[in-house]
C-alpha positions as a Markdown table, in Angstrom:
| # | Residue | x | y | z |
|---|---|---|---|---|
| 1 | Unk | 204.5 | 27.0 | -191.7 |
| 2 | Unk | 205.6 | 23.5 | -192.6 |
| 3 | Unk | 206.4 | 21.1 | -189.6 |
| 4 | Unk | 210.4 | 21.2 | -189.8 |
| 5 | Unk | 210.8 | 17.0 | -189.2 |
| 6 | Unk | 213.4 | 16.0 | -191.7 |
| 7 | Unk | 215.5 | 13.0 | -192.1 |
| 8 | Unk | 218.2 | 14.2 | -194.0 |
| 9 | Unk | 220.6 | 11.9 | -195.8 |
| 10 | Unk | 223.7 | 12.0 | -196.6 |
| 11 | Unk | 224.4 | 10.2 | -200.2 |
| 12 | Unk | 228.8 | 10.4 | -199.2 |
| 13 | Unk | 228.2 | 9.0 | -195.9 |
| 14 | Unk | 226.7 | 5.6 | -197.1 |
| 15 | Unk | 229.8 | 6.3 | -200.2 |
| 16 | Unk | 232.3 | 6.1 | -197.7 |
| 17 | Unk | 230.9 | 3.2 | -195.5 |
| 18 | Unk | 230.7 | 1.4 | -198.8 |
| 19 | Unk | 234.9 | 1.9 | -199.5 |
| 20 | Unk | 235.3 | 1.5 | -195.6 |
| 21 | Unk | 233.8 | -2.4 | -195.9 |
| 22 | Unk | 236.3 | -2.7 | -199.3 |
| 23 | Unk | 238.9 | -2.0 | -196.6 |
| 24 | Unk | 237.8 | -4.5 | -194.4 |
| 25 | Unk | 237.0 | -7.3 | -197.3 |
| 26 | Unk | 239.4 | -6.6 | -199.9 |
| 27 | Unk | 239.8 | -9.9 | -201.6 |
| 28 | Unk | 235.8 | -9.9 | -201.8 |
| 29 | Unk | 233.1 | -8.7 | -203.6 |
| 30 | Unk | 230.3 | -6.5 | -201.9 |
| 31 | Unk | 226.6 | -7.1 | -202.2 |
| 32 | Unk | 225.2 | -4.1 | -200.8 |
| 33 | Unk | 221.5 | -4.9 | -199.0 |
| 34 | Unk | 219.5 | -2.0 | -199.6 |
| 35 | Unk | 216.0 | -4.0 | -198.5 |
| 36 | Unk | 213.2 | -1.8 | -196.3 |
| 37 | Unk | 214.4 | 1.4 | -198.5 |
| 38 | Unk | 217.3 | 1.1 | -198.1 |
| 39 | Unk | 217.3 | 0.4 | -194.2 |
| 40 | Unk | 215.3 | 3.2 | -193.6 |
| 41 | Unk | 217.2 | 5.9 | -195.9 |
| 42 | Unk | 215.2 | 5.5 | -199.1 |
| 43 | Unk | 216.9 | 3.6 | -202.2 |
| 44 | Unk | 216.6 | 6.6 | -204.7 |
| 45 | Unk | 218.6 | 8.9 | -202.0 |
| 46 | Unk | 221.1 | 5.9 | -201.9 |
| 47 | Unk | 221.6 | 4.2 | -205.4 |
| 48 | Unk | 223.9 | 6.6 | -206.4 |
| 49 | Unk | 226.3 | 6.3 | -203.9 |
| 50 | Unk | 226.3 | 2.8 | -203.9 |
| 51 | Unk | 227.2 | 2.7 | -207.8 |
| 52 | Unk | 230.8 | 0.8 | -206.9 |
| 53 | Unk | 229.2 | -2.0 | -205.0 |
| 54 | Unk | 229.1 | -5.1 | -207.0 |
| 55 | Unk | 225.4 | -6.2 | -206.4 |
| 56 | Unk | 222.6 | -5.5 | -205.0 |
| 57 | Unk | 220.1 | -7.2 | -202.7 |
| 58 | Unk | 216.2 | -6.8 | -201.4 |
| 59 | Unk | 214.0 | -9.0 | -199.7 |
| 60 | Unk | 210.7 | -8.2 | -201.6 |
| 61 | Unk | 210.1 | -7.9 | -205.8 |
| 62 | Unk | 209.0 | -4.5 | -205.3 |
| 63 | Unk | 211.6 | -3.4 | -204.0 |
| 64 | Unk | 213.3 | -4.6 | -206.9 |
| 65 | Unk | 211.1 | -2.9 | -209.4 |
| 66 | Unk | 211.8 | 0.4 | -207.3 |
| 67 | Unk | 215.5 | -0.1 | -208.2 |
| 68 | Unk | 214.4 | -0.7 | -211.7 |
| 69 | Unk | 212.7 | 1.8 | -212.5 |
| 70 | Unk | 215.6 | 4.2 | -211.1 |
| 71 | Unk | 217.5 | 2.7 | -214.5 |
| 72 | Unk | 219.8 | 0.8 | -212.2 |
| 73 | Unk | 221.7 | -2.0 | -214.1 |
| 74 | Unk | 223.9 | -3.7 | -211.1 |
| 75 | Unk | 222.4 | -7.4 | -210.7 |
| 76 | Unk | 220.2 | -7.5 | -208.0 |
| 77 | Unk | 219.5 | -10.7 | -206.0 |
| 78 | Unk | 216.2 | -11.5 | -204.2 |
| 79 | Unk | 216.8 | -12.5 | -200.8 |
| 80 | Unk | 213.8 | -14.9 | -199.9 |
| 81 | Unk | 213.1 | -15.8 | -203.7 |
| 82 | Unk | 209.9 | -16.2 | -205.4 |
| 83 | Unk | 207.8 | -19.8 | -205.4 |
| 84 | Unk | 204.9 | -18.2 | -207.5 |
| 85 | Unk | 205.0 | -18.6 | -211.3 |
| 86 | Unk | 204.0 | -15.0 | -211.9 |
| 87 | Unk | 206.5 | -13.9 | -209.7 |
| 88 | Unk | 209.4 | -15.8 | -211.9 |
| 89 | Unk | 208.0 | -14.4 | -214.9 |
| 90 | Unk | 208.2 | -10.8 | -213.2 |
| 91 | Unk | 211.6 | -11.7 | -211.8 |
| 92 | Unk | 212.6 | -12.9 | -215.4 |
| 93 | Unk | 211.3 | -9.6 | -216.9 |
| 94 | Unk | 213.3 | -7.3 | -214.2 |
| 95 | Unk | 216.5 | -9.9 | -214.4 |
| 96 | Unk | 216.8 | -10.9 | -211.1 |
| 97 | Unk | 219.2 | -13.2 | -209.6 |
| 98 | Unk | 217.3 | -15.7 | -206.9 |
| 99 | Unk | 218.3 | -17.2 | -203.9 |
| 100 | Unk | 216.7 | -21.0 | -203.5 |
| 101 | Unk | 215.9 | -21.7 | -199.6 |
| 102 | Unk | 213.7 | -24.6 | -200.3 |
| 103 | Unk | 213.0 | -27.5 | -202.3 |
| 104 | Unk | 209.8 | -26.0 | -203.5 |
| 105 | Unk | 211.4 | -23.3 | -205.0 |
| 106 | Unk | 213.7 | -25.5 | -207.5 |
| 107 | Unk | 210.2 | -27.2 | -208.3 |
| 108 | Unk | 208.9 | -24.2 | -209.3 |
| 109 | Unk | 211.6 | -23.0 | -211.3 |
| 110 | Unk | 211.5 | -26.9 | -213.1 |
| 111 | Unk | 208.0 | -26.5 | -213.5 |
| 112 | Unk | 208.3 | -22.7 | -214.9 |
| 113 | Unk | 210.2 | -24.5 | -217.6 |
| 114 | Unk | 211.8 | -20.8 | -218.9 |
| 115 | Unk | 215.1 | -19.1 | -218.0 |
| 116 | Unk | 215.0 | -17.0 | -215.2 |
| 117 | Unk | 218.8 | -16.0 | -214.1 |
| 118 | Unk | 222.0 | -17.4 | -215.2 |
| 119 | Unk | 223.1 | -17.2 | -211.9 |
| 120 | Unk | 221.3 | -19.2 | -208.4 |
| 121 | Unk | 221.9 | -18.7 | -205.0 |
| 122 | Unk | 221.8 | -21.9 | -203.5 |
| 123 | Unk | 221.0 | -20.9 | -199.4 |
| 124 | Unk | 222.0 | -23.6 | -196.5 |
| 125 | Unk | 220.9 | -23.8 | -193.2 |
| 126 | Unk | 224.0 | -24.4 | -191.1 |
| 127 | Unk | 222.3 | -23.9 | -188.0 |
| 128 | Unk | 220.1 | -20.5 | -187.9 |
| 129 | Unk | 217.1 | -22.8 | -189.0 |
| 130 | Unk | 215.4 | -19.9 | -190.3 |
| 131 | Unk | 215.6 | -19.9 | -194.4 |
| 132 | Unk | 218.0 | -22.6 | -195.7 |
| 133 | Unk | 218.0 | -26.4 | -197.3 |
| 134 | Unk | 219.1 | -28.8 | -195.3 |
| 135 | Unk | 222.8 | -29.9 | -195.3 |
| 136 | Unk | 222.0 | -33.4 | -196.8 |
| 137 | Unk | 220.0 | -31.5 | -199.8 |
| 138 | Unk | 222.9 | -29.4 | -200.6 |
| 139 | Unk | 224.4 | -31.6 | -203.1 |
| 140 | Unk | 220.8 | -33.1 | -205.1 |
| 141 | Unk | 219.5 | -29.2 | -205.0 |
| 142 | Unk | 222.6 | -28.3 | -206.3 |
| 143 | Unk | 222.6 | -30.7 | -209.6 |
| 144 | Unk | 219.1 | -30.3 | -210.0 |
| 145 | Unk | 219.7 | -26.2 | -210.3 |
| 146 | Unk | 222.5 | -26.6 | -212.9 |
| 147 | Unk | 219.8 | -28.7 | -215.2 |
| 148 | Unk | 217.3 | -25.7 | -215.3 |
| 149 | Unk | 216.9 | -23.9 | -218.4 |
| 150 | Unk | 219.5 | -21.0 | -218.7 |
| 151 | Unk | 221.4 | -21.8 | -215.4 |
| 152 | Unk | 225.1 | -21.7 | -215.8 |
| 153 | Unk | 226.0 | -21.0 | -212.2 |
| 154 | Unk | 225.1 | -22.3 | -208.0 |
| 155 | Unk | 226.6 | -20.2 | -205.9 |
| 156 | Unk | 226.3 | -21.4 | -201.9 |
| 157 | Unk | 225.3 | -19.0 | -199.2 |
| 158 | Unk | 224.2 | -19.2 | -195.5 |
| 159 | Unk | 223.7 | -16.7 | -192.7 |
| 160 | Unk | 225.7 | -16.6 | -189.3 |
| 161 | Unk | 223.1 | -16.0 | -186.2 |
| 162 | Unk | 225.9 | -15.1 | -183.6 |
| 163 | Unk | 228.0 | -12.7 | -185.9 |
| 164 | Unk | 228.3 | -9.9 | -183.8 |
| 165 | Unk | 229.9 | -11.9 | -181.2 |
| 166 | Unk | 233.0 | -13.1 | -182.8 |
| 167 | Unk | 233.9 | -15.9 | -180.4 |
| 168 | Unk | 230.1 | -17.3 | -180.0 |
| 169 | Unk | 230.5 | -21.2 | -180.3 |
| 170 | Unk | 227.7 | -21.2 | -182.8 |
| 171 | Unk | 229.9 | -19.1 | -185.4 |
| 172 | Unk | 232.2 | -22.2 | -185.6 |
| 173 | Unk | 229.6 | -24.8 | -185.8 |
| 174 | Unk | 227.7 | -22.8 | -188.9 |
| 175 | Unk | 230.9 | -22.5 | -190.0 |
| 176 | Unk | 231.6 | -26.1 | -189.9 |
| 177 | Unk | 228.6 | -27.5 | -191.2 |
| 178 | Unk | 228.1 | -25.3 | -194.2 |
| 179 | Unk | 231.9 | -26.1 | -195.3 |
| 180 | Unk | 230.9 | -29.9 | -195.2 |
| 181 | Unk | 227.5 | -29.2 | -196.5 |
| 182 | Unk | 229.5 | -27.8 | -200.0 |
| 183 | Unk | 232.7 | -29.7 | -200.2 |
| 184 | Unk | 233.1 | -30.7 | -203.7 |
| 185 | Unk | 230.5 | -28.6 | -204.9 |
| 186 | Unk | 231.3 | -25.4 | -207.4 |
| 187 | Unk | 230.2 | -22.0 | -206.7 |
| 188 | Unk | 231.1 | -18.9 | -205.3 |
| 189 | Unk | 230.7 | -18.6 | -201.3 |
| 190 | Unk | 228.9 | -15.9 | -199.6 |
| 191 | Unk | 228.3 | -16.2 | -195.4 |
| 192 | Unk | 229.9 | -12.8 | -194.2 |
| 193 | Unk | 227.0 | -10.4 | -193.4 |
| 194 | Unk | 227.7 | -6.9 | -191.7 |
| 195 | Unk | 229.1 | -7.6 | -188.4 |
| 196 | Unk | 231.5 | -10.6 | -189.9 |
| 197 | Unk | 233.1 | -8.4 | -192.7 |
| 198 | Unk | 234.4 | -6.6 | -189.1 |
| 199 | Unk | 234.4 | -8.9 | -186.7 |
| 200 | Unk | 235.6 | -12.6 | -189.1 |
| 201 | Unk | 238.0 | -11.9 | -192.4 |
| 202 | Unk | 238.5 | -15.8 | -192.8 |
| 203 | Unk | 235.0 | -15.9 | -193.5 |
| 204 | Unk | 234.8 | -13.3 | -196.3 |
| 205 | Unk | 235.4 | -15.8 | -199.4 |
| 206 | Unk | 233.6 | -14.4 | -202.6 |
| 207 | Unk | 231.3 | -12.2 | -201.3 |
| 208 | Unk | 230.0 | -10.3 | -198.5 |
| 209 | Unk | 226.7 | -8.9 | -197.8 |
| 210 | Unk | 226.6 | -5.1 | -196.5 |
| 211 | Unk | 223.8 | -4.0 | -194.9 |
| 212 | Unk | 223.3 | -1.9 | -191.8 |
| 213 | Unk | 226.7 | -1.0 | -192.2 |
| 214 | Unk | 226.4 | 1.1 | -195.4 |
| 215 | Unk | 224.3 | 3.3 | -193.5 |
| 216 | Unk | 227.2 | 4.0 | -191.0 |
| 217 | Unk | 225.3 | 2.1 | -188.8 |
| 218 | Unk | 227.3 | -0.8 | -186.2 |
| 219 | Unk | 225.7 | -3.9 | -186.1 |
| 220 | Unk | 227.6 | -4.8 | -183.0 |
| 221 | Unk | 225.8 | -5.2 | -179.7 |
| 222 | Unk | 228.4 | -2.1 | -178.1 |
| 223 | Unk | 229.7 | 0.8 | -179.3 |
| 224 | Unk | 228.4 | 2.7 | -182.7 |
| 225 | Unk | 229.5 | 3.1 | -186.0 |
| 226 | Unk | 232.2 | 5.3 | -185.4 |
| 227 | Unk | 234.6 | 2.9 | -183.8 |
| 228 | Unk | 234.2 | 0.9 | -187.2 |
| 229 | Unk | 235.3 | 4.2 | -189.0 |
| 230 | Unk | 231.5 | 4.6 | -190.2 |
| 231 | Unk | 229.4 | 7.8 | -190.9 |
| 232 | Unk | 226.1 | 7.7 | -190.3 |
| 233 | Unk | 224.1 | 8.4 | -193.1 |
| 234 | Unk | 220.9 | 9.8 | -191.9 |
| 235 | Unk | 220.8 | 12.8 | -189.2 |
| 236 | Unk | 217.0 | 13.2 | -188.2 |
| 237 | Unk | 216.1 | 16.9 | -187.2 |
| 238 | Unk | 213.4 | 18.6 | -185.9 |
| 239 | Unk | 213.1 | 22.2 | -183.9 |
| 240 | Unk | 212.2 | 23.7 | -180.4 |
| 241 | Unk | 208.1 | 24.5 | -180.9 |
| 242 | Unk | 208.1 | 25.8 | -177.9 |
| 243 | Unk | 210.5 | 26.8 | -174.6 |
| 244 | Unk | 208.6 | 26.7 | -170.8 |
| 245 | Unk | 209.4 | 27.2 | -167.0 |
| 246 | Unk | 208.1 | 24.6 | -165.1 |
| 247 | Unk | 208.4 | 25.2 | -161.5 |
| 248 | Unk | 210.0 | 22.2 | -159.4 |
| 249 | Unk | 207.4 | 19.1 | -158.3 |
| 250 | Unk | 205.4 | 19.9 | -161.6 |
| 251 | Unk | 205.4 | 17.4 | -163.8 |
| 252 | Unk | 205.6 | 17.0 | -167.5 |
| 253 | Unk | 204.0 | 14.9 | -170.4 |
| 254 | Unk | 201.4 | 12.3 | -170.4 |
| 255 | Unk | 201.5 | 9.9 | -166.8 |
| 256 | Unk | 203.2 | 12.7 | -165.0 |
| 257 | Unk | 206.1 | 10.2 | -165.5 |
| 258 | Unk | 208.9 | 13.2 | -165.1 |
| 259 | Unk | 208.9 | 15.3 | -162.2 |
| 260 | Unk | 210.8 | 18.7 | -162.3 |
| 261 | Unk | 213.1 | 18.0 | -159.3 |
| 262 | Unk | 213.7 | 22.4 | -159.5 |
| 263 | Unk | 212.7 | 25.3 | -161.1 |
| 264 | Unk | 214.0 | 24.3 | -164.8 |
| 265 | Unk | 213.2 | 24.8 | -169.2 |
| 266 | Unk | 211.7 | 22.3 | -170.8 |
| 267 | Unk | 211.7 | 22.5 | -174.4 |
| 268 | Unk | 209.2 | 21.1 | -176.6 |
| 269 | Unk | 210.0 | 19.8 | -180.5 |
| 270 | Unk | 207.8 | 18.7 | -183.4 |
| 271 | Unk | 208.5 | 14.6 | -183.3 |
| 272 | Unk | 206.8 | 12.2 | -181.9 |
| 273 | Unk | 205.7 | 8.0 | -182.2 |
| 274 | Unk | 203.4 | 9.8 | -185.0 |
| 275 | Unk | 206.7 | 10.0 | -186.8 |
| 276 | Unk | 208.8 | 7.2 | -185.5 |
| 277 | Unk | 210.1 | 8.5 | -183.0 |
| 278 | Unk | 210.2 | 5.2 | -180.0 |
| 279 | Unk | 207.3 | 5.8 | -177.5 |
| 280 | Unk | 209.5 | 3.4 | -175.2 |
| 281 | Unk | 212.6 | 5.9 | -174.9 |
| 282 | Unk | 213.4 | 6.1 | -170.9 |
| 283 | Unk | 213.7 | 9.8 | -169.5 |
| 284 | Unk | 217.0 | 10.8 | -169.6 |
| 285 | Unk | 217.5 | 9.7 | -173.3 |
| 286 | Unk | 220.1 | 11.9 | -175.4 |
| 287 | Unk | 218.6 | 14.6 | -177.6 |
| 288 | Unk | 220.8 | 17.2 | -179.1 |
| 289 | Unk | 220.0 | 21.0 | -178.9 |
| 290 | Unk | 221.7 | 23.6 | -181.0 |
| 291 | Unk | 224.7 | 20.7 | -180.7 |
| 292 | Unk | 224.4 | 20.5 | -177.0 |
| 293 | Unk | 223.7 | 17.3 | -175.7 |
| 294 | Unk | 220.5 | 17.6 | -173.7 |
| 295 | Unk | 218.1 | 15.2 | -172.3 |
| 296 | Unk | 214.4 | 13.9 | -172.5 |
| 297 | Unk | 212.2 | 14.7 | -169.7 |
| 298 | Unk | 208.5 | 12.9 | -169.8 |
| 299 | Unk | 206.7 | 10.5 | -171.8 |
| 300 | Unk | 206.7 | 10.8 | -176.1 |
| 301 | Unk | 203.5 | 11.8 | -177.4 |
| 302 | Unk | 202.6 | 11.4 | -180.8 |
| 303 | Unk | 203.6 | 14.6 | -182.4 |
| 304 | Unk | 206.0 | 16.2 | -179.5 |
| 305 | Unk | 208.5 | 15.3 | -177.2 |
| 306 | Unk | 209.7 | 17.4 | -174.4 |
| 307 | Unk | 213.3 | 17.8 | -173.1 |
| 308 | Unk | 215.2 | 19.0 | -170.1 |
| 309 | Unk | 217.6 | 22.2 | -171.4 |
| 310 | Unk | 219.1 | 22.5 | -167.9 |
| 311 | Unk | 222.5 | 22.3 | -170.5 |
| 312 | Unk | 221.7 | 25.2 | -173.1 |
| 313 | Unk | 219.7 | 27.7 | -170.7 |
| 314 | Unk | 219.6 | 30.0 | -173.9 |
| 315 | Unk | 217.4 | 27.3 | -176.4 |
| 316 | Unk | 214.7 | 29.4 | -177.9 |
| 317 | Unk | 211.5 | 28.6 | -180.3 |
| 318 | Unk | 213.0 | 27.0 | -183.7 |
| 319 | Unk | 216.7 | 26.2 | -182.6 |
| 320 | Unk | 217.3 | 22.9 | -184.1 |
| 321 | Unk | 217.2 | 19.3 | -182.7 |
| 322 | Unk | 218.9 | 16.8 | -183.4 |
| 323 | Unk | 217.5 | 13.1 | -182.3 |
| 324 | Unk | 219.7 | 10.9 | -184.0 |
| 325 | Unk | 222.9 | 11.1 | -186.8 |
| 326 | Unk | 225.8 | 13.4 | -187.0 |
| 327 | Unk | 226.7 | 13.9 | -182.7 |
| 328 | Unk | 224.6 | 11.9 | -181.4 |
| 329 | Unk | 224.9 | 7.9 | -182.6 |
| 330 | Unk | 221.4 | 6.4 | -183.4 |
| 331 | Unk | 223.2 | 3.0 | -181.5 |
| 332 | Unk | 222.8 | 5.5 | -178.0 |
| 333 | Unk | 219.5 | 6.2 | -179.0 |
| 334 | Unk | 217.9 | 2.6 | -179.6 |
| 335 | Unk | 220.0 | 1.7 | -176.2 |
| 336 | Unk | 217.7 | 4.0 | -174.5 |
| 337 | Unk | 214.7 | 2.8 | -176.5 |
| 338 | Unk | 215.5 | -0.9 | -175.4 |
| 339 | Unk | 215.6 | -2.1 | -179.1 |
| 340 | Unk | 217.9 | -2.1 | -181.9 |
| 341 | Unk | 219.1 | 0.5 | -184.4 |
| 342 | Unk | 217.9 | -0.8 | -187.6 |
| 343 | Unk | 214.3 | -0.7 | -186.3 |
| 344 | Unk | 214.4 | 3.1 | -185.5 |
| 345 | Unk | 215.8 | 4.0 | -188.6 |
| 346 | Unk | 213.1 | 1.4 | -190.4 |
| 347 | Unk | 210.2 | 2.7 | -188.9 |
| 348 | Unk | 210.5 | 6.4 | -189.8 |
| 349 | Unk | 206.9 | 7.3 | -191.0 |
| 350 | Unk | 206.0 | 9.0 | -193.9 |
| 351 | Unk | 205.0 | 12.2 | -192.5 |
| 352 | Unk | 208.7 | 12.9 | -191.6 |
| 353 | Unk | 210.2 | 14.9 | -195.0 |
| 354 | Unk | 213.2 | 13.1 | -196.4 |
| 355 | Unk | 216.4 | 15.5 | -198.2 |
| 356 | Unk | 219.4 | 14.3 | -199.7 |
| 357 | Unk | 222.4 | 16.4 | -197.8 |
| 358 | Unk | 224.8 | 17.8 | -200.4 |
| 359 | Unk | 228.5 | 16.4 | -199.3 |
| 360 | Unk | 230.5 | 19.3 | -197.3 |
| 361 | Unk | 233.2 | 21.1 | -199.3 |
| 362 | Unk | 236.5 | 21.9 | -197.4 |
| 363 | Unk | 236.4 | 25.2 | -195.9 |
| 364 | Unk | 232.5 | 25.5 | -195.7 |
């Protein structure tokens, strides 16, 4: 019998996130990041649900190729851009549009002598100092781009460190300095990433960049993607392998970490940090059984977890689980994990079986 660990996705979920950051920024256009597969959720399960977005973006040129050879024609951008001269000519070949966060990489595009993309993402750093020219470049790199063979268009772009946290001083100051960096200068304006399109309309200009948020995902440091009118777009499932009485003072799992404090069921599902699952997750983290909320009870292992179903007394061998998606918010999750949501839904592992979810029809 196959090992029942699916992440299933749900193509009208990431559909509807996409219309919901329209809402939000509707005098912009949406880039829509679909880097690390898509966050997690696999690009060719995604794609076509994110045919209305406006472009695309990925950090890596394989990703782009994966989107290529799924026949997608949106323009995509390349996030970190290319400094290698085989890498231009591949980036020519797929028709990429590049993003320029150093003075190398305008050399290397002089030097590579061809055309590459009509259309250049000039990147500033106003103050994350992690990709970005400096503001005194802006203007030189800027000329210099419009000379290249084939270029017809700069467009200016920087990334906000603090947006999650609208009234963060730093927001203003990156703010600040990236308007003075471009005054004068023409090209379209893109600074808004995830949590701004929510949390900063007066910095939505031309374009926004969707990420974590297409996934139904909040990129907010409270809360979860529902109070943004999200849905999440990945529900990962697995099933009760087995259902045992453990009398009270034994203990369960590796390091005896959880102590039965009575006479209780523990169930045990197919997961584990073999699959992604987060070794670090504290006892007591939410896990949902047969859609009762339920908890975990003892350390992860690498295929199995084990959980306390003192809530659903009547949980037998091969009722579902349910550890993060529709009911239970992956944010809750990676709260009790100590991290972040995007890396639990990046570091899924390949044994886990992907399926795309068919969209509900009304009455089913």
């Amino acid at each position: 019998m196959a090992r029942n660990t699916i992440a299933r996705i749900h193509p009208d979920a990431v559909a509807h996130n996409l219309r919901r950051v329209r809402e939000n920024a509707p005098g912009a256009r949406v880039m829509a990041v679909v880097k690390a597969d898509a966050y997690g959720h696999r690009i060719d399960l995604c794609l076509p649900a994110l045919a209305g977005a406006d472009m695309l973006a990925v950090a890596t040129i394989e990703e782009a190729r994966a989107i290529r050879r799924l026949g997608n024609g949106l323009p995509v951008l390349l996030l970190e851009g290319v400094t290698d001269s085989g890498d231009l000519a591949v980036a020519a070949e797929l028709g990429l549009e590049l993003t320029v966060h150093h003075r190398q990489q305008v050399e290397a595009l002089a030097h590579f002598g061809h055309p590459v993309t009509p259309r250049v993402w000039l990147k500033i750093d106003s103050g994350m100092h992690r990709l970005g020219v400096e503001a005194a470049e802006v203007a030189e790199l800027h000329a210099r781009l419009l000379e290249l063979p084939g270029v017809t268009r700069v467009n200016l772009m920087s990334h906000l460190a603090c947006a999650e946290q609208p009234d963060h001083p730093l927001n203003a100051r990156q703010l600040g300095r990236f308007d003075e960096a471009v005054s004068g200068l023409d090209g379209e304006h893109c600074l808004a990433n995830s949590a701004a399109i929510f949390n900063w309309p007066a910095i939505h200009r031309d374009w926004v960049r969707a990420g974590i948020v297409l996934y139904g995902i909040s990129p907010m440091d409270v809360g979860s993607g529902n109070d943004l009118g999200l849905q999440p777009a990945m529900t990962l499932t697995s099933e009760l392998l087995a259902v045992n009485r453990v009398p009270a003072g034994e203990c369960v799992g590796y390091g005896g970490r959880f102590v039965a404090p009575e006479d209780m069921l523990i169930g045990v599902a197919a997961i584990g940090y073999g699959d992604g699952y987060p070794r670090s997750i504290a006892d007591g983290a939410p896990v949902l059984v047969n859609g009762q909320r339920c908890r975990l009870a003892g350390r992860v292992s690498m295929d199995m977890i084990t959980i306390d179903l003192s809530e659903c007394p009547e949980a037998k061998i091969g009722d579902p689980v349910v550890l993060w998606g529709k009911g239970l918010p992956v944010e809750a999750v990676a709260r009790s994990a100590g991290t972040i949501p995007y890396e639990l839904v990046c570091r899924i592992t390949r044994r886990v079986r992907y399926r795309a979810q068919p969209a509900q029809r009304a009455g089913d």
